[in-house]
PDB file of N, CA, C and O in Angstrom:
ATOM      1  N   UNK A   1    -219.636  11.229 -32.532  1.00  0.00           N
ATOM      2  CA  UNK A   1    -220.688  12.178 -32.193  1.00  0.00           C
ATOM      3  C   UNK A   1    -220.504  13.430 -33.059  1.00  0.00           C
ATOM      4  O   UNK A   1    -219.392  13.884 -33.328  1.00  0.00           O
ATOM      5  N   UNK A   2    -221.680  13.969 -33.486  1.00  0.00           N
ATOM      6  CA  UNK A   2    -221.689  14.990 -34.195  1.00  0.00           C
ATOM      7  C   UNK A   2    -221.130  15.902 -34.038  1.00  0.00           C
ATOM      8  O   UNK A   2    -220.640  15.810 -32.912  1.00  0.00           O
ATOM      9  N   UNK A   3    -220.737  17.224 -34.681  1.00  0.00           N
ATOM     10  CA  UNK A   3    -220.565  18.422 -33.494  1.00  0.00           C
ATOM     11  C   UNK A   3    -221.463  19.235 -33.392  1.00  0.00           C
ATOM     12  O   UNK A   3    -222.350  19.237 -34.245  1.00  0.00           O
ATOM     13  N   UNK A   4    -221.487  20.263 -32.191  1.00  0.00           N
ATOM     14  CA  UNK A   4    -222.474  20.297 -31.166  1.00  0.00           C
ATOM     15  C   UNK A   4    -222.980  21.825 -31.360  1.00  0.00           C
ATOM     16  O   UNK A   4    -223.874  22.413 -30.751  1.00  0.00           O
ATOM     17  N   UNK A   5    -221.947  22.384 -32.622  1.00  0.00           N
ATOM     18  CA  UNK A   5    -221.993  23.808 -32.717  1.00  0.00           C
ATOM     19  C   UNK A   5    -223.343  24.636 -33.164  1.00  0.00           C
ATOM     20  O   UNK A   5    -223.496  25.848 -33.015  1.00  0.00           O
ATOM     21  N   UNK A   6    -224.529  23.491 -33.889  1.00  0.00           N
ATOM     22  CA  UNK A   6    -225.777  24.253 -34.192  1.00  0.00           C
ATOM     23  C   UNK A   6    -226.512  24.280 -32.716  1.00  0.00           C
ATOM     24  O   UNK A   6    -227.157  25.306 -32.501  1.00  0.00           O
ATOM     25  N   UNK A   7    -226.504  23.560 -31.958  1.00  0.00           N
ATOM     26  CA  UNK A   7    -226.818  23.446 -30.554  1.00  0.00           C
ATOM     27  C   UNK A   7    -226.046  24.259 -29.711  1.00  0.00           C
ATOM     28  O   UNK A   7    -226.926  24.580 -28.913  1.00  0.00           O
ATOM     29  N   UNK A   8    -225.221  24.714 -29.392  1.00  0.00           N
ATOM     30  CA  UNK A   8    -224.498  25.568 -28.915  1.00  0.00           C
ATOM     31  C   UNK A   8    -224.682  27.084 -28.973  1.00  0.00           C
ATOM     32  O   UNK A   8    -224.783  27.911 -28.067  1.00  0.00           O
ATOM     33  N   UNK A   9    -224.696  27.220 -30.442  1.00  0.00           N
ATOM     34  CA  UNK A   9    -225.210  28.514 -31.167  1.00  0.00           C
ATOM     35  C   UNK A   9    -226.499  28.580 -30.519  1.00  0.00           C
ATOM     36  O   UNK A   9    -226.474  29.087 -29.397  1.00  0.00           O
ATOM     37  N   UNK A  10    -227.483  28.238 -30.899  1.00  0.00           N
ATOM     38  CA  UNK A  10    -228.793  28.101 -30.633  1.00  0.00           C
ATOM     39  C   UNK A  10    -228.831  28.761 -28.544  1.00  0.00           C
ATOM     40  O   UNK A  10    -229.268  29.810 -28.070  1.00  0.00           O
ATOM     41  N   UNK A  11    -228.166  27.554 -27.868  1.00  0.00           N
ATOM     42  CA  UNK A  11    -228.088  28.201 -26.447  1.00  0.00           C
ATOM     43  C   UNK A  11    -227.864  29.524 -26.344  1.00  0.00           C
ATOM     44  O   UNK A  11    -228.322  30.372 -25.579  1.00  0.00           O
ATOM     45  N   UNK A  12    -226.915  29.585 -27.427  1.00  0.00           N
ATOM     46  CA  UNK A  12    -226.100  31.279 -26.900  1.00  0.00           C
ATOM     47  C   UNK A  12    -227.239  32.223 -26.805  1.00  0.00           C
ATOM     48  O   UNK A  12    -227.668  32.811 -25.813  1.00  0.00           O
ATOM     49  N   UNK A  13    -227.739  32.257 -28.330  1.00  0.00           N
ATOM     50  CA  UNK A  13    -228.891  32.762 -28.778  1.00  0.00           C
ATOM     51  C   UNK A  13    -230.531  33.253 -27.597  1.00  0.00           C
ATOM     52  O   UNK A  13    -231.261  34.197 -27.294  1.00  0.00           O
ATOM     53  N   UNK A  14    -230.322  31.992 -27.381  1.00  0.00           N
ATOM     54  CA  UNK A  14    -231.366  31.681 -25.906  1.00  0.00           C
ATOM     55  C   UNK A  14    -230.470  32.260 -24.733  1.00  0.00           C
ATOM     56  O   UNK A  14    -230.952  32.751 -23.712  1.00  0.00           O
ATOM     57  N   UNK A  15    -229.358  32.168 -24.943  1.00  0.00           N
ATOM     58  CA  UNK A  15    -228.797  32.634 -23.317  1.00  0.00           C
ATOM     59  C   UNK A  15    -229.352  31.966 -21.732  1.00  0.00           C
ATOM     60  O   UNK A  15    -229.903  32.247 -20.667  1.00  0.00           O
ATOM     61  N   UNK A  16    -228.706  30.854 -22.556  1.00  0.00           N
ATOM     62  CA  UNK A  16    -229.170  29.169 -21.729  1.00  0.00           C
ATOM     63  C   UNK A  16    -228.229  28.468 -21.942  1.00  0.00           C
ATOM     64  O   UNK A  16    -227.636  28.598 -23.014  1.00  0.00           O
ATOM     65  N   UNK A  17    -227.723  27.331 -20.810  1.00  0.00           N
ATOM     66  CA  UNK A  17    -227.147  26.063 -21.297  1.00  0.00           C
ATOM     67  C   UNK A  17    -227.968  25.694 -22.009  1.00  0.00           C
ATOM     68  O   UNK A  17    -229.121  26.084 -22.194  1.00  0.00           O
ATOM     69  N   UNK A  18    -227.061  24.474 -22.685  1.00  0.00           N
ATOM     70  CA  UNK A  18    -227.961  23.593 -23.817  1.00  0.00           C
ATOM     71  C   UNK A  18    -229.086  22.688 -23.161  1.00  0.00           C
ATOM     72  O   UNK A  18    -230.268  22.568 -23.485  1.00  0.00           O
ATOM     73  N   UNK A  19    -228.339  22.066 -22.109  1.00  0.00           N
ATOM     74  CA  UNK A  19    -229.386  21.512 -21.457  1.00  0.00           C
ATOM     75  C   UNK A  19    -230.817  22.118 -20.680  1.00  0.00           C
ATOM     76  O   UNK A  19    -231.685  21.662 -19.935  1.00  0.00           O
ATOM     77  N   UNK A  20    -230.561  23.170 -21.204  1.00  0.00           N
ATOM     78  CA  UNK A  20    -232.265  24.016 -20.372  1.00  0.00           C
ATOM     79  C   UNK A  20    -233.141  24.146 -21.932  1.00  0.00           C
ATOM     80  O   UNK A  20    -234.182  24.760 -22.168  1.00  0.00           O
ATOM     81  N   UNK A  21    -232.465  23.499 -22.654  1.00  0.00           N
ATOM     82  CA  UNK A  21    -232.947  23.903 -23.931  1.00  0.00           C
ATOM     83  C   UNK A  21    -234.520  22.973 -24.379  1.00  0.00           C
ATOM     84  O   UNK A  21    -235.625  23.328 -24.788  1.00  0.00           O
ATOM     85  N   UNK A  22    -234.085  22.065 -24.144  1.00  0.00           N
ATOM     86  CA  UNK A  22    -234.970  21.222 -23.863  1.00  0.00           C
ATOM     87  C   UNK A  22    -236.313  21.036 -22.645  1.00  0.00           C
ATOM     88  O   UNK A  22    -236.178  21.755 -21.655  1.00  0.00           O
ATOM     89  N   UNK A  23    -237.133  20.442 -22.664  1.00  0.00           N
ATOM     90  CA  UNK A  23    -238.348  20.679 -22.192  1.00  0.00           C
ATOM     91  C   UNK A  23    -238.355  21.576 -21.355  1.00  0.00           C
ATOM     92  O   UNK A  23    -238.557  21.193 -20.203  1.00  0.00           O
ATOM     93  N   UNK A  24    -238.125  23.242 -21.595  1.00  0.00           N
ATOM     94  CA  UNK A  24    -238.468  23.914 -21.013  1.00  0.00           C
ATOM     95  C   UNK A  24    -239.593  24.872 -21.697  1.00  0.00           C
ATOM     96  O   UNK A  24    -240.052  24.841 -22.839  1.00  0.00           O
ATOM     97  N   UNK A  25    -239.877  25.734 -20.602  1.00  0.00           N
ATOM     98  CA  UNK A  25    -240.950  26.642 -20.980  1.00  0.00           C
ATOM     99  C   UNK A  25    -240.951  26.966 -22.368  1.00  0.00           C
ATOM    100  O   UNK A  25    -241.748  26.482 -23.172  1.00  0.00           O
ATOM    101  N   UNK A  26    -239.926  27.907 -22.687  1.00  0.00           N
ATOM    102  CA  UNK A  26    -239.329  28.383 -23.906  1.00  0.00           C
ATOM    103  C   UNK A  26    -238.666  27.934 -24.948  1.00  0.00           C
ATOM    104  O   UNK A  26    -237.988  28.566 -25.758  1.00  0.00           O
ATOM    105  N   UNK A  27    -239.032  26.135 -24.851  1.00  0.00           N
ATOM    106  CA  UNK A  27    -238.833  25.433 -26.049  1.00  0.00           C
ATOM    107  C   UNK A  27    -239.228  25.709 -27.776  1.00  0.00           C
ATOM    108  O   UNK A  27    -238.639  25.457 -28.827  1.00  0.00           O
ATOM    109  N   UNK A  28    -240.620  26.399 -27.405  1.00  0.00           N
ATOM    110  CA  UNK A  28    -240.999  26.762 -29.143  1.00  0.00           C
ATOM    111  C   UNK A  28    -240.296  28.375 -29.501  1.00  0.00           C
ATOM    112  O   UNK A  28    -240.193  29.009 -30.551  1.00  0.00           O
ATOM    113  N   UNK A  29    -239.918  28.638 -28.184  1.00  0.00           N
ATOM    114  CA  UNK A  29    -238.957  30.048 -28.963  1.00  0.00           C
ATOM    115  C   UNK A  29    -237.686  29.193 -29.437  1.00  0.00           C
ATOM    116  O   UNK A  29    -237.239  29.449 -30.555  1.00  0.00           O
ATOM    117  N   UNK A  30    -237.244  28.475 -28.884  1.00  0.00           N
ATOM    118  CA  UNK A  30    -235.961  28.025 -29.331  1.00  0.00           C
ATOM    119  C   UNK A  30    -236.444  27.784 -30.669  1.00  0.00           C
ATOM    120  O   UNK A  30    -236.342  28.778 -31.389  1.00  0.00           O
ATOM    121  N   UNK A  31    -237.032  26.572 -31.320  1.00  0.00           N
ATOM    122  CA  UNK A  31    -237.534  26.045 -31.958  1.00  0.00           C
ATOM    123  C   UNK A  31    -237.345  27.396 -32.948  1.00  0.00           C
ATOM    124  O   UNK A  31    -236.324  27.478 -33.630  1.00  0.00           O
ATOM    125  N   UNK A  32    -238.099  28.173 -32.986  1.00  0.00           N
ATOM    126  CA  UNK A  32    -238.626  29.557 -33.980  1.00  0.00           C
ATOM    127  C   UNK A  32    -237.235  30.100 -34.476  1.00  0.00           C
ATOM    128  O   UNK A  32    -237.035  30.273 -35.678  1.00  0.00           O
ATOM    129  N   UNK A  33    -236.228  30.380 -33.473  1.00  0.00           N
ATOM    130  CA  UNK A  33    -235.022  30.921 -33.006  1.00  0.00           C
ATOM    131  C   UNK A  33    -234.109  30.045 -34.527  1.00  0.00           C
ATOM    132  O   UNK A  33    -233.391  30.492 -35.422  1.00  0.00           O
ATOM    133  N   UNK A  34    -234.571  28.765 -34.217  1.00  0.00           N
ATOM    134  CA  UNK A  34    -233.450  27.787 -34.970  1.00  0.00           C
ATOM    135  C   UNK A  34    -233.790  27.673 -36.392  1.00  0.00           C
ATOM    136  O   UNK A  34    -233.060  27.199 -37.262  1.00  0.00           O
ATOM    137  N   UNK A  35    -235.026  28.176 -36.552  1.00  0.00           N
ATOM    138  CA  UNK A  35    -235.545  28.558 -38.048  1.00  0.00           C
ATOM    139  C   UNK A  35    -234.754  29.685 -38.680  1.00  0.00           C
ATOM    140  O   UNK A  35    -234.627  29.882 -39.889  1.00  0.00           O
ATOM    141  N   UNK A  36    -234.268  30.358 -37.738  1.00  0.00           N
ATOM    142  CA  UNK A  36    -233.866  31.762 -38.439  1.00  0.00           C
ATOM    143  C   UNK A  36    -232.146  31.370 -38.757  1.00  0.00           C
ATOM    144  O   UNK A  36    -231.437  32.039 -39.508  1.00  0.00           O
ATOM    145  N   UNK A  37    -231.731  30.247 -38.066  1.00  0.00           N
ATOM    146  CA  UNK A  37    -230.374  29.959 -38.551  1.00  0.00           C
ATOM    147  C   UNK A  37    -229.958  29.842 -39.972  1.00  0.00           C
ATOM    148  O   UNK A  37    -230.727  29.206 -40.693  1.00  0.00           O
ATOM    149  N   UNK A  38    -229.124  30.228 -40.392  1.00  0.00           N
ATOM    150  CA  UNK A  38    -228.510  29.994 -41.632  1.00  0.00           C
ATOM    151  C   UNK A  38    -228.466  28.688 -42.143  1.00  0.00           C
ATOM    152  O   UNK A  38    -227.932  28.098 -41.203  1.00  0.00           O
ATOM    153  N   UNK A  39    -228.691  27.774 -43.084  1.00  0.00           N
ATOM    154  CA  UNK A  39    -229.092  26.412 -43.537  1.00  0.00           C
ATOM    155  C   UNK A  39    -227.397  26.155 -43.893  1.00  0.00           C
ATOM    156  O   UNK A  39    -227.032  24.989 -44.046  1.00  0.00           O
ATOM    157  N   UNK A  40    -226.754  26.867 -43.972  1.00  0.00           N
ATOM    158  CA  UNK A  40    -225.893  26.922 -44.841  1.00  0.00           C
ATOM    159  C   UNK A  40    -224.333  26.504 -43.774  1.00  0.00           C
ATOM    160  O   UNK A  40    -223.532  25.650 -44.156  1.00  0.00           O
ATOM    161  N   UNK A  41    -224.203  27.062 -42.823  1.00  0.00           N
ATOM    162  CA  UNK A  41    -223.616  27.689 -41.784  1.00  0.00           C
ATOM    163  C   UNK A  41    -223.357  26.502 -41.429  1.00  0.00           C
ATOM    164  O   UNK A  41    -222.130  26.411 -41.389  1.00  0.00           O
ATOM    165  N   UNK A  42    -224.012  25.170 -41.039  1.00  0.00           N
ATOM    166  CA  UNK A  42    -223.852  24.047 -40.283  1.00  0.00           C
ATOM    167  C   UNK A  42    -224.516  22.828 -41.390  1.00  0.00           C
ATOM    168  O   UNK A  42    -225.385  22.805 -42.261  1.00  0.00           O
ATOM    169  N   UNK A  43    -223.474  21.798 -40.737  1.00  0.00           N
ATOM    170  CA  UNK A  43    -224.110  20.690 -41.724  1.00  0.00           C
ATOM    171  C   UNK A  43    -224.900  19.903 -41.223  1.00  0.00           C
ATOM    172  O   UNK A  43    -225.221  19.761 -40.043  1.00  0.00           O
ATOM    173  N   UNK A  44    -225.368  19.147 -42.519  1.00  0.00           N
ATOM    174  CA  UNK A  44    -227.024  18.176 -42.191  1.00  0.00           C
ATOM    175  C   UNK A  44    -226.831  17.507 -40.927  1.00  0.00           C
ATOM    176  O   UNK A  44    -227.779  17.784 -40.193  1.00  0.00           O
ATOM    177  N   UNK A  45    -225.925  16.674 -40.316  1.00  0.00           N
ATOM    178  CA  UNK A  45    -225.497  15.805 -39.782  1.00  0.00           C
ATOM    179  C   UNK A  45    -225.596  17.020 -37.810  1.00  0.00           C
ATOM    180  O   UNK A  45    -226.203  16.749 -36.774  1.00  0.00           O
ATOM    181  N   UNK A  46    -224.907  17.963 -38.077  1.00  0.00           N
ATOM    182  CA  UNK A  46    -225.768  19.150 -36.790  1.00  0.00           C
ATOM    183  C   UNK A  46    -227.196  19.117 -37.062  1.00  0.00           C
ATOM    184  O   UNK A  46    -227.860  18.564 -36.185  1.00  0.00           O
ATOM    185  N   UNK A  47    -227.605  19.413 -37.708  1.00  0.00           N
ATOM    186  CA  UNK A  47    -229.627  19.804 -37.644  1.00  0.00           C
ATOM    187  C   UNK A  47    -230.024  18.575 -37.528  1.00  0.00           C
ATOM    188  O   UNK A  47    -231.203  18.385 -37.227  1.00  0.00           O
ATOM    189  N   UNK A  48    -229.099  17.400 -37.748  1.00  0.00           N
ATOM    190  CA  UNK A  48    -230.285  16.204 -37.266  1.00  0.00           C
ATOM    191  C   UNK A  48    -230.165  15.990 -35.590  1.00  0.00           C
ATOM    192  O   UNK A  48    -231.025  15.592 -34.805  1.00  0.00           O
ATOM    193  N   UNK A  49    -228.624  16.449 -35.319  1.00  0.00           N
ATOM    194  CA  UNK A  49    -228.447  16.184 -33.775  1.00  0.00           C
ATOM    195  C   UNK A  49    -228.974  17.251 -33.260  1.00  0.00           C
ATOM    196  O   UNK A  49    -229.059  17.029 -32.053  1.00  0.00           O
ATOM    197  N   UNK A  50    -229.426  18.412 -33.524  1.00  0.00           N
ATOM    198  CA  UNK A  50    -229.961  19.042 -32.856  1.00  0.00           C
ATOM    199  C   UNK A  50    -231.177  19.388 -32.303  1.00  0.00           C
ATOM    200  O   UNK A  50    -231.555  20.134 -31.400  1.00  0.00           O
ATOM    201  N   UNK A  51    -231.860  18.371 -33.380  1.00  0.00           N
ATOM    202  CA  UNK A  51    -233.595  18.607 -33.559  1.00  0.00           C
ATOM    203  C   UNK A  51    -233.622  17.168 -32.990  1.00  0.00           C
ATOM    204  O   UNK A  51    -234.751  16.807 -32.658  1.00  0.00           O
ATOM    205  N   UNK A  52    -232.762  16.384 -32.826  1.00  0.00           N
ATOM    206  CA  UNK A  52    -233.098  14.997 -32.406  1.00  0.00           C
ATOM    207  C   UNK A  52    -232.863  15.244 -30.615  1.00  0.00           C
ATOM    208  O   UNK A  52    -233.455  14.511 -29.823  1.00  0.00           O
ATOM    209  N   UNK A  53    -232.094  16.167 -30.218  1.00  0.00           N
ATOM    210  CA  UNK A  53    -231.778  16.386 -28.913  1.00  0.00           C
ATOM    211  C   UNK A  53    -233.119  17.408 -28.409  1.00  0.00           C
ATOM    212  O   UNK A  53    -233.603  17.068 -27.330  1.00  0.00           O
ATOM    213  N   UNK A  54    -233.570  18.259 -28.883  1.00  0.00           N
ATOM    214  CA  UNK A  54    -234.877  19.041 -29.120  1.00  0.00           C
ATOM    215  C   UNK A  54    -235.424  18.268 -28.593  1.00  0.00           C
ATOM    216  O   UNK A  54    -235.478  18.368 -27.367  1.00  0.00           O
ATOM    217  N   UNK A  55    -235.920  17.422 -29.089  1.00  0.00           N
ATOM    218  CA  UNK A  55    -237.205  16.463 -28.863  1.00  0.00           C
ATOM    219  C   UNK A  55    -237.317  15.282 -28.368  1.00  0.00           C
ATOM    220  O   UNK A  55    -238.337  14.594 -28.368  1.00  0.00           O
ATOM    221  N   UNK A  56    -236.072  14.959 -27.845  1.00  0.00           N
ATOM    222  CA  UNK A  56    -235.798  13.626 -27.629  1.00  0.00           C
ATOM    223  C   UNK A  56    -235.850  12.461 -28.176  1.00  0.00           C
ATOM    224  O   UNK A  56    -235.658  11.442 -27.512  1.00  0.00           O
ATOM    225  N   UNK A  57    -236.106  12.442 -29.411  1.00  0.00           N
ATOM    226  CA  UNK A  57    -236.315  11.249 -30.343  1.00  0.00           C
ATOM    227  C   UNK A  57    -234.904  11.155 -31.527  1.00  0.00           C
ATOM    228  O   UNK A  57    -234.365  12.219 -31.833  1.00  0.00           O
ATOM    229  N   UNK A  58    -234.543  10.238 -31.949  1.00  0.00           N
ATOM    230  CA  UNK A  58    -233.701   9.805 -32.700  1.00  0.00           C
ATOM    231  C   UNK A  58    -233.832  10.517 -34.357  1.00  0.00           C
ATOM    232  O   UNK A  58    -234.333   9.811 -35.232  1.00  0.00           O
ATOM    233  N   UNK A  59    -233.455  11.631 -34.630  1.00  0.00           N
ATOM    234  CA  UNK A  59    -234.229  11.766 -36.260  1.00  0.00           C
ATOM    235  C   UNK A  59    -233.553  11.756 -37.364  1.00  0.00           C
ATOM    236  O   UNK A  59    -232.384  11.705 -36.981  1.00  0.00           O
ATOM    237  N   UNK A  60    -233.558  11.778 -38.837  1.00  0.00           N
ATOM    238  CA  UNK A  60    -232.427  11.871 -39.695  1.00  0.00           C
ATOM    239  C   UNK A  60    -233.142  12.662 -40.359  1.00  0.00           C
ATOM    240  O   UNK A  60    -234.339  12.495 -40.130  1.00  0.00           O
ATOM    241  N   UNK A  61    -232.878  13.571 -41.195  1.00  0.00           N
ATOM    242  CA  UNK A  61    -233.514  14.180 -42.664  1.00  0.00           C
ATOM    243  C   UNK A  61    -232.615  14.276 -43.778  1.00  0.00           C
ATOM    244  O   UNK A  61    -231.388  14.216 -43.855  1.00  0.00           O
ATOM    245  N   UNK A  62    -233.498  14.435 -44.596  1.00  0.00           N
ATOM    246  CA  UNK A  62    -232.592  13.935 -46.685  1.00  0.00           C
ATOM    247  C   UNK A  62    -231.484  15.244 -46.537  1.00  0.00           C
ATOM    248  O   UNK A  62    -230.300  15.097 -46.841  1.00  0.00           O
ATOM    249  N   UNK A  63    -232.217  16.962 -45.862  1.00  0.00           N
ATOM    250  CA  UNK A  63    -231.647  17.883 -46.229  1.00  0.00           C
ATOM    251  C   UNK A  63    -232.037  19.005 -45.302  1.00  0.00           C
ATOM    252  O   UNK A  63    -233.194  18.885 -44.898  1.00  0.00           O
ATOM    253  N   UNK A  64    -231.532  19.835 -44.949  1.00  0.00           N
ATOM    254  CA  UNK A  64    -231.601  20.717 -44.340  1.00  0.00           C
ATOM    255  C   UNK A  64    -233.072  21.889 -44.654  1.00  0.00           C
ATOM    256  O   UNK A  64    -233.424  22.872 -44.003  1.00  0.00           O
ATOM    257  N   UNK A  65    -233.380  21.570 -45.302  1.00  0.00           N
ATOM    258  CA  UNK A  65    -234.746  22.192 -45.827  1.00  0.00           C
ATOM    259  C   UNK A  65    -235.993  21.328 -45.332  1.00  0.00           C
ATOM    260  O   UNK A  65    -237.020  21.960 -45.082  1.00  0.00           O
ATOM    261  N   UNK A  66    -236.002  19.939 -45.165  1.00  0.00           N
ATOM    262  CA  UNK A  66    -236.747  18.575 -44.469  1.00  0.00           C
ATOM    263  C   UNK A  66    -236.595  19.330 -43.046  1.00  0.00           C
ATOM    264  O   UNK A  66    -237.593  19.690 -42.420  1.00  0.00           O
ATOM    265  N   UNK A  67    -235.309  19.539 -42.589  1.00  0.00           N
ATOM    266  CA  UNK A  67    -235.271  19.353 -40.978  1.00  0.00           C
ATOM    267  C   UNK A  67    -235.933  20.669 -40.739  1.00  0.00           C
ATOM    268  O   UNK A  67    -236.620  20.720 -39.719  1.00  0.00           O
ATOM    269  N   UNK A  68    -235.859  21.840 -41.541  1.00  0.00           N
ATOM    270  CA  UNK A  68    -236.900  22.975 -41.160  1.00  0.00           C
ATOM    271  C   UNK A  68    -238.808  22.608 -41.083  1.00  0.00           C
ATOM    272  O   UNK A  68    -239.690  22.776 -40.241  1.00  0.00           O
ATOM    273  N   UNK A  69    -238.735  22.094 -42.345  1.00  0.00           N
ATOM    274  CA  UNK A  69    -239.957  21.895 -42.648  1.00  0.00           C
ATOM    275  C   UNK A  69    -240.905  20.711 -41.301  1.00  0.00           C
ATOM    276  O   UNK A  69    -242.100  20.739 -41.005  1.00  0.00           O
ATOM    277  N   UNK A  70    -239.987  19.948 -40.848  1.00  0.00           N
ATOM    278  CA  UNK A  70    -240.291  19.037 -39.865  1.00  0.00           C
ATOM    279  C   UNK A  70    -240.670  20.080 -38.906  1.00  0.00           C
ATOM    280  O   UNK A  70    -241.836  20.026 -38.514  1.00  0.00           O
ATOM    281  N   UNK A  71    -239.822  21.149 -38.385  1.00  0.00           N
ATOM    282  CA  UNK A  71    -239.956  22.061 -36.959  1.00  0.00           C
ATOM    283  C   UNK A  71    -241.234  22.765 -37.296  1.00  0.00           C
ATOM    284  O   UNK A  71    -241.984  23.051 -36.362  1.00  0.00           O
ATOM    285  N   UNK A  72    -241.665  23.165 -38.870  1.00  0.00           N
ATOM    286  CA  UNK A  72    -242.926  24.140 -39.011  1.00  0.00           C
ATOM    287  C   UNK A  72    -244.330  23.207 -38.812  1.00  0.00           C
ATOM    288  O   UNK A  72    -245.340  23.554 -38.200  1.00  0.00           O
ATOM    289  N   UNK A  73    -244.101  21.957 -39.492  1.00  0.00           N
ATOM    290  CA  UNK A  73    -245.335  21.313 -39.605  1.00  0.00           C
ATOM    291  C   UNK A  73    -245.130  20.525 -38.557  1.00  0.00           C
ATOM    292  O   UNK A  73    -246.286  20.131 -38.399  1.00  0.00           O
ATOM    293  N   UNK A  74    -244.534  20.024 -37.754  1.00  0.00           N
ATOM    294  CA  UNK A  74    -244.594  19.007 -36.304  1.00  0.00           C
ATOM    295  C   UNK A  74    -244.536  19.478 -35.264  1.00  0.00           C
ATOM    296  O   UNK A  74    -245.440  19.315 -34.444  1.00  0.00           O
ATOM    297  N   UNK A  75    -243.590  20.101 -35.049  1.00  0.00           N
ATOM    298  CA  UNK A  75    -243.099  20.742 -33.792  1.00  0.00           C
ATOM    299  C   UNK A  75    -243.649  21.950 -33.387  1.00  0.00           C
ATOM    300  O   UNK A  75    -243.709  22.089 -32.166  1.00  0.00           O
ATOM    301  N   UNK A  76    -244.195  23.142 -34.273  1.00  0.00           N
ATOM    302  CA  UNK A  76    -244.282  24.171 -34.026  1.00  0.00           C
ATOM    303  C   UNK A  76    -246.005  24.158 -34.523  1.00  0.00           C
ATOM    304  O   UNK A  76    -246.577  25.206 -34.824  1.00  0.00           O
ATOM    305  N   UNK A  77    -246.776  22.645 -34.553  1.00  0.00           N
ATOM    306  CA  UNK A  77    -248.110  23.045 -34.830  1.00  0.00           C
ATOM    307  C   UNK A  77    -248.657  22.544 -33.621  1.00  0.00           C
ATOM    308  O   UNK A  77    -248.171  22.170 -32.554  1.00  0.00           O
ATOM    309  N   UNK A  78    -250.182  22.673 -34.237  1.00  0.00           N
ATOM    310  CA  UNK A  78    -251.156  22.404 -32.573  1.00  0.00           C
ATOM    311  C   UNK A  78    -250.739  20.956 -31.601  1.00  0.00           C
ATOM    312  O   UNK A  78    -250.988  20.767 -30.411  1.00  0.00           O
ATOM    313  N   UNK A  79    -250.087  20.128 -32.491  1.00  0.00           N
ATOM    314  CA  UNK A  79    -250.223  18.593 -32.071  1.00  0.00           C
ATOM    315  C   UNK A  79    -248.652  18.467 -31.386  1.00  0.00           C
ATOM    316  O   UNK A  79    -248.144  17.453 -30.907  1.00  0.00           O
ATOM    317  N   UNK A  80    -248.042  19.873 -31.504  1.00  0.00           N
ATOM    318  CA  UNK A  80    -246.521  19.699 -30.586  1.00  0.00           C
ATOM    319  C   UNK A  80    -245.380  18.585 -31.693  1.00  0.00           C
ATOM    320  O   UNK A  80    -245.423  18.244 -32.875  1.00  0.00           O
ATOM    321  N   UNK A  81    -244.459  18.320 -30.561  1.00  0.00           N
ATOM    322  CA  UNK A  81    -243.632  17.339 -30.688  1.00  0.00           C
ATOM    323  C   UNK A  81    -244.094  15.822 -30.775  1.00  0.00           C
ATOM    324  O   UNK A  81    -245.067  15.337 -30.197  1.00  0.00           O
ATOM    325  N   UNK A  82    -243.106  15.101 -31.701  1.00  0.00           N
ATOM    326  CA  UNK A  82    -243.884  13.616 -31.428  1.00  0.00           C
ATOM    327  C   UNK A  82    -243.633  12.639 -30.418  1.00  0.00           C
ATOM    328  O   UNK A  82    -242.439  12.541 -30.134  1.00  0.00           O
ATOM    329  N   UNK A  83    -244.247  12.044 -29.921  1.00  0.00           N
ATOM    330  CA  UNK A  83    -244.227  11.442 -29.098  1.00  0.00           C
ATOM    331  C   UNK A  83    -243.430   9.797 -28.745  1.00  0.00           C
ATOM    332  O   UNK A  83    -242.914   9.348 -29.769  1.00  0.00           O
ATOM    333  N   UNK A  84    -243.308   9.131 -27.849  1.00  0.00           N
ATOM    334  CA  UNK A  84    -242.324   7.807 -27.911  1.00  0.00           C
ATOM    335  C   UNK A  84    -242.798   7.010 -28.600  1.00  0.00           C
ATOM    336  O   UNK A  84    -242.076   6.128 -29.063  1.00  0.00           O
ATOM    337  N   UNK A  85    -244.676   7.070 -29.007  1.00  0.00           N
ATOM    338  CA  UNK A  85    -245.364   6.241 -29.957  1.00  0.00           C
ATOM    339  C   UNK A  85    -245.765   6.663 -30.958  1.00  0.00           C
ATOM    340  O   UNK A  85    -246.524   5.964 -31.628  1.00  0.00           O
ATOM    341  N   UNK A  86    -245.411   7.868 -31.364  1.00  0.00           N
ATOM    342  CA  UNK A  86    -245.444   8.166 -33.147  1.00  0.00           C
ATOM    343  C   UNK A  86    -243.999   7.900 -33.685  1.00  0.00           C
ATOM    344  O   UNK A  86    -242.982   7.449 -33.158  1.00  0.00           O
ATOM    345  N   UNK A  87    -244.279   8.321 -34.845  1.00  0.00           N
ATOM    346  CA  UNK A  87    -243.321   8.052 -36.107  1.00  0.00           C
ATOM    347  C   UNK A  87    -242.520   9.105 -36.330  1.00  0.00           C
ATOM    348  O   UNK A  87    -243.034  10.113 -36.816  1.00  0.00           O
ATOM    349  N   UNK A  88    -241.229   9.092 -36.051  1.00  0.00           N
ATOM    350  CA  UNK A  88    -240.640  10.501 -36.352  1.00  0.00           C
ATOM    351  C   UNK A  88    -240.222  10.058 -37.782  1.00  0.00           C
ATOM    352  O   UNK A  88    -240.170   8.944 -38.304  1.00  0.00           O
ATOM    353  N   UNK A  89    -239.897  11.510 -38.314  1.00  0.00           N
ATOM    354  CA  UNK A  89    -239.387  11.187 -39.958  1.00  0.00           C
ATOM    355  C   UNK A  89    -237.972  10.305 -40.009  1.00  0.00           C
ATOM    356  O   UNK A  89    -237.477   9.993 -41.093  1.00  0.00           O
TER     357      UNK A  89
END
């Protein structure tokens, strides 16, 4: 299992367990919140477990610049998160 520290961070940030992090009210602040993280700070292998725990779906990306770009154009537009019958990247 990955480690858990971009998810962790992120709670602190929120001033939440991790587990409230998820489908709650204040999911797209998190979301916004995790944009402002440092790309640098945590590796690819955190931003996929973290955006995959986000949303509940399984995800991988090429690079840490993908896994942002996924949260601006999927997650954070009109059509939300994807669903158990779309296609995650």
């Amino acid at each position: 299992m990955p480690q858990e520290r971009l998810l962790e961070d992120l709670a602190k940030n929120q001033k939440c367990f991790i587990s409230s992090l998820r489908g709650s009210s204040e999911q797209k602040k998190a979301y916004l919140d995790l944009l402002q993280f440092d790309p640098a700070k945590y590796d690819l292998e955190e931003w996929d477990y973290c955006i995959s725990y986000l949303t509940g779906h399984k995800l991988q990306f090429p690079n840490v610049k993908a896994a942002k770009e996924f949260i601006k154009q999927t997650v954070l537009s009109d059509n939300g998160p994807p669903t158990k019958k779309s296609t995650a990247v």
